[in-house]
PASEBA-1860 file (N, C-alpha, C; in nm, 3 decimals):
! residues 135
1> XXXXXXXX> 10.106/12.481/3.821/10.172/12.610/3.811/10.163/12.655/3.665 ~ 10.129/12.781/3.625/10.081/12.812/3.526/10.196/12.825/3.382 ~ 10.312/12.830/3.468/10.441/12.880/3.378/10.560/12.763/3.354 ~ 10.482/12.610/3.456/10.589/12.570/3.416/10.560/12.450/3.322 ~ 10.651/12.413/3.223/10.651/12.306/3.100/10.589/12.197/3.124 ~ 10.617/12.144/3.242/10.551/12.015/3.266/10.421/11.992/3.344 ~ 10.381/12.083/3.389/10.202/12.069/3.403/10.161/12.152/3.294 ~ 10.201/12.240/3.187/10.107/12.252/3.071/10.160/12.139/2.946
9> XXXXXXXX> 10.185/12.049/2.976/10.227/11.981/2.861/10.285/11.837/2.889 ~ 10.280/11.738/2.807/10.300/11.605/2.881/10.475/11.586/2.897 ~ 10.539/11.690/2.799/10.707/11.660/2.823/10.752/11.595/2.734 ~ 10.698/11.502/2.645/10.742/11.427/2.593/10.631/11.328/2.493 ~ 10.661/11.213/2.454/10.574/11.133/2.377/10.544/11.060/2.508 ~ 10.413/11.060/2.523/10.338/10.963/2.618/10.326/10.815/2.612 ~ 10.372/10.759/2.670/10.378/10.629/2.685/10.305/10.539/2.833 ~ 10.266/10.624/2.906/10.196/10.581/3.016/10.161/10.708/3.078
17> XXXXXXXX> 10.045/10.684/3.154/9.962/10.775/3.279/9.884/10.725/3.363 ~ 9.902/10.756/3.481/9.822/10.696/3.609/9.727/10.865/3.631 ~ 9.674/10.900/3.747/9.660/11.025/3.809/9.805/11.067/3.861 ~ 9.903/10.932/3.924/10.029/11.003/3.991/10.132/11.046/3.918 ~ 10.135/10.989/3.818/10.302/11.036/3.727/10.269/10.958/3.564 ~ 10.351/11.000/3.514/10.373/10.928/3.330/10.481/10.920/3.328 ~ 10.457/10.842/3.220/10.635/10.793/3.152/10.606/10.862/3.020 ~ 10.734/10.892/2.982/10.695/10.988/2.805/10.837/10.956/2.772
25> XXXXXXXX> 10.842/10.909/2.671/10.993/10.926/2.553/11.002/11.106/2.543 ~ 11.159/11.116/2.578/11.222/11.269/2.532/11.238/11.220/2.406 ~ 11.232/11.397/2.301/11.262/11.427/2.167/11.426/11.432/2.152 ~ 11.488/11.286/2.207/11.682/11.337/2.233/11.696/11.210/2.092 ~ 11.742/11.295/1.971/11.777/11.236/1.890/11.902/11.119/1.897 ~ 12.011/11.158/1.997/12.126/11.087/1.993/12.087/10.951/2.121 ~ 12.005/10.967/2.108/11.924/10.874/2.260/11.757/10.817/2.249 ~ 11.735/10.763/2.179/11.641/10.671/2.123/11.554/10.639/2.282
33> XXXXXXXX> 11.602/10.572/2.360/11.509/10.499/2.465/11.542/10.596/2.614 ~ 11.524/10.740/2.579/11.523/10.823/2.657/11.405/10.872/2.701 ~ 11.363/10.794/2.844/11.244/10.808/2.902/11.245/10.918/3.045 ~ 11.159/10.968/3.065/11.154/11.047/3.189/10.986/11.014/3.255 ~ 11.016/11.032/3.390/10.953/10.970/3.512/10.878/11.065/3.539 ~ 10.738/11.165/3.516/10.731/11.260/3.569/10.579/11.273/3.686 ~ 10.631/11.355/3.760/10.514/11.364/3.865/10.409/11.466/3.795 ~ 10.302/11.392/3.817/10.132/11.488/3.723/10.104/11.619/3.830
41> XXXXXXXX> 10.158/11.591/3.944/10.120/11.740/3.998/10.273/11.803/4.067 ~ 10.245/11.941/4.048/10.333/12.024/4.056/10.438/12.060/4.187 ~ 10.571/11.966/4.210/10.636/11.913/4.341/10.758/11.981/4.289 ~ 10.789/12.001/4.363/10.959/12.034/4.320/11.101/11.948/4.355 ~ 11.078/11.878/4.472/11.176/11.808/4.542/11.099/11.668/4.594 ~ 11.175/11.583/4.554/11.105/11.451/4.647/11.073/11.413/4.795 ~ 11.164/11.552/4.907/11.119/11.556/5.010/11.004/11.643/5.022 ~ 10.918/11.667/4.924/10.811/11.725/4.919/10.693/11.627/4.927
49> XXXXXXXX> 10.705/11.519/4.880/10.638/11.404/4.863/10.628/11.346/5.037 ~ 10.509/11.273/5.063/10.492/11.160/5.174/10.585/11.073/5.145 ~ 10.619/10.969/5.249/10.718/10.837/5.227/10.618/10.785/5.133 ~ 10.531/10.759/5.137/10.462/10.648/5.066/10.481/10.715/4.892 ~ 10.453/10.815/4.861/10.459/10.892/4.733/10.627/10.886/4.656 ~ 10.707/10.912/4.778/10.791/10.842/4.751/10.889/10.740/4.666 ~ 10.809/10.629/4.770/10.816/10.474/4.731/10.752/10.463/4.623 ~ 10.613/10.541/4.553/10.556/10.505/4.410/10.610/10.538/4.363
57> XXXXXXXX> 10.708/10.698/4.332/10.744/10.751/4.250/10.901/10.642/4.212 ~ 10.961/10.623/4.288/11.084/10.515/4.287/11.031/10.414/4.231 ~ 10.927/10.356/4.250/10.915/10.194/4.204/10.903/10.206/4.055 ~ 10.772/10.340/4.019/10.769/10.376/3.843/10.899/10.394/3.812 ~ 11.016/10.494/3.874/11.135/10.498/3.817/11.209/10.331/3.788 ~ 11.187/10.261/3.870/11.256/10.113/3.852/11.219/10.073/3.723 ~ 11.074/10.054/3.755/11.011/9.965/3.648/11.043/10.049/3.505 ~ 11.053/10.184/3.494/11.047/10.234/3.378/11.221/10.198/3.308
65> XXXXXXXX> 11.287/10.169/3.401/11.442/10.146/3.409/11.459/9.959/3.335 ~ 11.391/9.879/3.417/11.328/9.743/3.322/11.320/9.748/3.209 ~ 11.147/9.857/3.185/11.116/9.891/3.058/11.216/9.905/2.977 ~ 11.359/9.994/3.010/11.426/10.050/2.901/11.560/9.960/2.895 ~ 11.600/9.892/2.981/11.679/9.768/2.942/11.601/9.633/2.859 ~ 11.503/9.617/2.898/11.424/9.484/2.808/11.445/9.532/2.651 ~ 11.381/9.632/2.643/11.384/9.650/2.544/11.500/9.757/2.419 ~ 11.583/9.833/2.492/11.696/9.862/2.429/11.835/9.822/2.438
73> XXXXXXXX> 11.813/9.736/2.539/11.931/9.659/2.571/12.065/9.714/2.571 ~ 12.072/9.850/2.662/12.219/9.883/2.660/12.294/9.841/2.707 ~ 12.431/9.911/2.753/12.513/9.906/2.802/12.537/9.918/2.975 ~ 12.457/10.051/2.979/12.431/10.125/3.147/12.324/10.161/3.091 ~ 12.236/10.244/3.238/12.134/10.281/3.219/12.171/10.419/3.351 ~ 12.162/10.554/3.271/12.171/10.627/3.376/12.065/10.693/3.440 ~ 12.002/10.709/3.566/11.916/10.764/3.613/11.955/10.923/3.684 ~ 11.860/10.998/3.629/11.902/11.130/3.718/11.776/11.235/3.728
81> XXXXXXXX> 11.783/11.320/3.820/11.679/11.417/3.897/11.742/11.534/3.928 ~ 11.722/11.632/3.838/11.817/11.786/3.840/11.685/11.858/3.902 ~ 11.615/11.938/3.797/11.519/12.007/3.790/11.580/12.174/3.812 ~ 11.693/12.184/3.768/11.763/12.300/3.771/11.704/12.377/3.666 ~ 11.650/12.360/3.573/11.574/12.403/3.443/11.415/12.410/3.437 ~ 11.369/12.289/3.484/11.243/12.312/3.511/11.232/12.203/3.662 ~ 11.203/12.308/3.780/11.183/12.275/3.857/11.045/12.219/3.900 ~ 11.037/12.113/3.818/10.909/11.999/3.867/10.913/11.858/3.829
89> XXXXXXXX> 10.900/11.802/3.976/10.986/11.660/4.012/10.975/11.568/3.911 ~ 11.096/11.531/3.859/11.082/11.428/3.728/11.192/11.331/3.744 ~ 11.241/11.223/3.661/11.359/11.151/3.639/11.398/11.139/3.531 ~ 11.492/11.111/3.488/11.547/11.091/3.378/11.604/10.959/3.325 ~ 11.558/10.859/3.283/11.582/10.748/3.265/11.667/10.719/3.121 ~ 11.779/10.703/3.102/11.867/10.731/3.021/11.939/10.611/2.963 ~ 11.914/10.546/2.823/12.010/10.417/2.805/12.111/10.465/2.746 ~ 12.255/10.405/2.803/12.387/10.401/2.750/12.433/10.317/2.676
97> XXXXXXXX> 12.544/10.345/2.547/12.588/10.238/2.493/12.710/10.294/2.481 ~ 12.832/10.194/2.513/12.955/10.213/2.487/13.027/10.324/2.369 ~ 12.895/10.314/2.228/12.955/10.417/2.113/12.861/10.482/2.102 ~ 12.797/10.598/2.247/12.691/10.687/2.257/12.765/10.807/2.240 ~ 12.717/10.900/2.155/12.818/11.000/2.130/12.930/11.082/2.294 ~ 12.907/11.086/2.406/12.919/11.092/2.536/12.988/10.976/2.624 ~ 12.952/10.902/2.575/13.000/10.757/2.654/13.150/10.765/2.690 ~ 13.191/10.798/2.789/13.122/10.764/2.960/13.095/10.882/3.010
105> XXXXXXXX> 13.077/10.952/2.963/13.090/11.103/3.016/12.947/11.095/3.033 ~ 12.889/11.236/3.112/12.684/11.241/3.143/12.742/11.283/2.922 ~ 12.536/11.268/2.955/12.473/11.284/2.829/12.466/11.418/2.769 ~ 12.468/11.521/2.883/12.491/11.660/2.931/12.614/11.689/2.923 ~ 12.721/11.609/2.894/12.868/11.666/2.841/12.911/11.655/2.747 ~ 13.069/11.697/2.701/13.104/11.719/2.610/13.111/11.594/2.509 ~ 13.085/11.606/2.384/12.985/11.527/2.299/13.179/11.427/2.232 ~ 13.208/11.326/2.239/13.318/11.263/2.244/13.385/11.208/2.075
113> XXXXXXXX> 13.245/11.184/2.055/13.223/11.112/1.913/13.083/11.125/1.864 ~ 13.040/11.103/1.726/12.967/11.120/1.582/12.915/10.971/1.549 ~ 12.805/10.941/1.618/12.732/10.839/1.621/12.570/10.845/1.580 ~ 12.524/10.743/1.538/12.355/10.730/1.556/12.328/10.570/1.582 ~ 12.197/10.600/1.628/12.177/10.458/1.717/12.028/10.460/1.570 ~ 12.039/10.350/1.523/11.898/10.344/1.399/11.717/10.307/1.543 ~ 11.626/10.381/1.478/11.548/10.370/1.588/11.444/10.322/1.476 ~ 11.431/10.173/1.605/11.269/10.079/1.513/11.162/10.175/1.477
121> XXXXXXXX> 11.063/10.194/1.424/10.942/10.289/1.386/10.839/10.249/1.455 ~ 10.825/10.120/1.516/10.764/10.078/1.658/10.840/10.063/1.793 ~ 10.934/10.202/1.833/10.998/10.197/1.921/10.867/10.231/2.078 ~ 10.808/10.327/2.060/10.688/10.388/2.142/10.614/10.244/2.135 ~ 10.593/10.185/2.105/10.491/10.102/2.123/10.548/9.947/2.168 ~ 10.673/9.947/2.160/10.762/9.879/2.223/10.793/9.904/2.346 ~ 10.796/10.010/2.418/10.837/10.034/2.522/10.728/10.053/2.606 ~ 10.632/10.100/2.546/10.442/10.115/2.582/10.458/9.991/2.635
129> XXXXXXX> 10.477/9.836/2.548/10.419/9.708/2.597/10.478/9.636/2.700 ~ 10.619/9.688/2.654/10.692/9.649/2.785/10.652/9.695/2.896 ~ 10.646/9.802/2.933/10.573/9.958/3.088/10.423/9.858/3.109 ~ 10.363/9.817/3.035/10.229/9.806/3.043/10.224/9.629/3.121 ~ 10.362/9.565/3.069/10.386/9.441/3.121/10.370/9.433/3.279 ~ 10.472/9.574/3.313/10.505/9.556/3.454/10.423/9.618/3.526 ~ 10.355/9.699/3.476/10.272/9.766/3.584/10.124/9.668/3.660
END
C-alpha cells in the first residue's frame, strides 16, 4: 500500500528478515529492547492471514519475546497488536522493568516517574544474535 509506513519503510532498526515478517528495534528512548514483529506484506488483521500464517507469525512473536528476555532481562514483557495508527499487522514486543517510567501502567500511559535504562552500544547486535540463535 503506497501510503502506509510500514511497507515503505522497515519501521524500525532491522534486526531480522525472512520474505514473511522482520523484527526491528523501535526508536523508544525510555525502552531500550523495544522490538516489533512486523508482517512484510500489507494485512491488516490476523484473521486476514491463513491458520498456518498465523502460527508463523505467533511463533516469530514468541521467539522474538525469548530474544528480548535473554537478553534484557526484565521484569514483564508486554506483547501487543493495535494498528489503530498504522493499520498493518505488526506486534509489539515490549520489556518491562519495575522503575520503567510507566510501570505498571501500558507504555502508552501516563508517564509515573523520570527514569533511564543505560543502553549497551552493542545492544542491536545483541539481540540480532540472540533472534539468529532461535530461528
Amino acid at each position: 500500500m503506497s501510503d502506509c509506513p510500514l511497507c515503505n519503510a522497515p519501521g524500525g532498526r532491522l534486526l531480522w528478515q525472512d520474505e514473511f515478517c522482520r523484527v526491528v528495534r523501535a526508536d523508544e528512548p525510555d525502552y531500550p529492547g523495544f522490538l516489533r514483529v512486523i508482517l512484510n506484506r500489507h494485512v491488516k488483521e490476523m484473521t486476514d492471514l491463513v491458520p498456518e500464517e498465523r502460527s508463523r507469525l505467533m511463533m516469530m512473536v514468541c521467539k522474538t519475546e525469548q530474544t528480548v528476555r535473554d537478553v534484557m532481562r526484565p521484569d514483564k514483557i508486554n506483547l501487543a497488536s493495535f494498528g489503530n495508527v498504522v493499520p498493518h499487522l505488526h506486534w509489539h514486543v515490549i520489556p518491562r522493568f519495575a522503575d520503567d517510567p510507566h510501570f505498571p501502567n501500558p507504555v502508552w500511559g501516563e508517564r509515573l516517574r523520570e527514569t533511564s535504562h543505560a543502553v549497551p552500544a552493542d545492544l542491536d547486535a545483541q539481540l540480532a544474535a540472540a533472534f539468529n540463535s532461535l530461528v
